[in-house]
C-alpha positions as CSV (number, residue, x, y, z in Angstrom):
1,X,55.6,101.9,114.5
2,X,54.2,99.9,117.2
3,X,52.5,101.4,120.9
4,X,54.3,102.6,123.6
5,X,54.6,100.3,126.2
6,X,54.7,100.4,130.3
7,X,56.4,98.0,132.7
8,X,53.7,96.8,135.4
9,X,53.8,94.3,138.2
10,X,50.8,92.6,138.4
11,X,50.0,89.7,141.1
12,X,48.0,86.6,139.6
13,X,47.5,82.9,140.9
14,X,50.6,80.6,140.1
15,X,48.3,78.0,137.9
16,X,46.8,80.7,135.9
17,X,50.2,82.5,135.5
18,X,52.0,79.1,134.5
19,X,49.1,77.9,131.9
20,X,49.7,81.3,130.5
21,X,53.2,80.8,130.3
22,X,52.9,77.6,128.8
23,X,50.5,78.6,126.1
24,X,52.1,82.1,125.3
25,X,54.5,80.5,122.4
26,X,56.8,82.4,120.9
27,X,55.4,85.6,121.7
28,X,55.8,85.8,124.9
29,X,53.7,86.2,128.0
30,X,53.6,89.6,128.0
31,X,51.9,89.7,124.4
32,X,49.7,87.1,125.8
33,X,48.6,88.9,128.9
34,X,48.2,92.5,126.5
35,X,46.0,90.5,124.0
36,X,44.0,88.3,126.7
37,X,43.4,92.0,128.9
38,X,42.3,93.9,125.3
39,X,39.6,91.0,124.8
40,X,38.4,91.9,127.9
41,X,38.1,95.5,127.6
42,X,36.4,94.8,124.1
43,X,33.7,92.7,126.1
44,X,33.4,95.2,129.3
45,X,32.7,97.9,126.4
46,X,30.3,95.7,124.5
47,X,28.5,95.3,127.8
48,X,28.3,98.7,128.2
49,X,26.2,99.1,124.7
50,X,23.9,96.2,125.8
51,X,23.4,98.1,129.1
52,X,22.5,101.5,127.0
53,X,20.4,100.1,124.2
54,X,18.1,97.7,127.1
55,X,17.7,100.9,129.1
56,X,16.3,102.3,125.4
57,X,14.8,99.9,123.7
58,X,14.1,96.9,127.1
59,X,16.0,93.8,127.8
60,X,17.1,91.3,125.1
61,X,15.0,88.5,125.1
62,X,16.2,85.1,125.0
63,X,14.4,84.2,121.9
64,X,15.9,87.4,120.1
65,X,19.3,85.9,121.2
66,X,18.3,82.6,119.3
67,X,17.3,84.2,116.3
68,X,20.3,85.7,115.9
69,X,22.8,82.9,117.0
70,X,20.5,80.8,114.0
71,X,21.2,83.9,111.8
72,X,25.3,83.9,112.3
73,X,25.0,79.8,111.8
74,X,23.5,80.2,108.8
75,X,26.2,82.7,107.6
76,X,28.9,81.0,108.3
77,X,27.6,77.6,107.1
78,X,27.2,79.7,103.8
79,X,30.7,81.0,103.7
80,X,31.9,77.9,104.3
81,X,30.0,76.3,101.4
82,X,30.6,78.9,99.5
83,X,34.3,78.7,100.4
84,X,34.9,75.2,100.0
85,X,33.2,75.7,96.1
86,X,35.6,78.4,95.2
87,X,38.4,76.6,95.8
């Protein structure tokens, strides 16, 4: 059974509303707009636990953001070797 749903009017620029139109496929905008609004309350949330742990624990540093962009690099060039031997 899928969610409830709402009718809402919401006012956006023309380009932006046309590029979404354009790239919505089959879908339709209104899945677009729903998927494209949840992404951003995923991110607004995921800022929110940044905010908490840096008031624990002190600010991320930039070389602890390298370390673990190289870290999810070397994962996924891993599953990707490891996927393309499987096969």
């Amino acid at each position: 059974m899928s969610e409830p749903t709402g009718k809402y009017s919401i006012t956006m620029p023309r380009d932006i509303a046309e590029a979404a139109k354009a790239r919505s496929g089959p879908s339709g905008l209104s899945a677009y707009v729903a998927a494209a609004v949840a992404r951003q309350i995923e991110r607004d949330n995921l800022n929110e636990l940044v905010t908490v742990a840096e008031a624990e624990h002190g600010p991320i540093t930039d070389e602890e953001i390298q370390a673990l962009r190289d870290q999810l690099h070397q994962v996924r060039e891993q599953q990707t070797r490891g996927g393309a031997t499987a096969a």
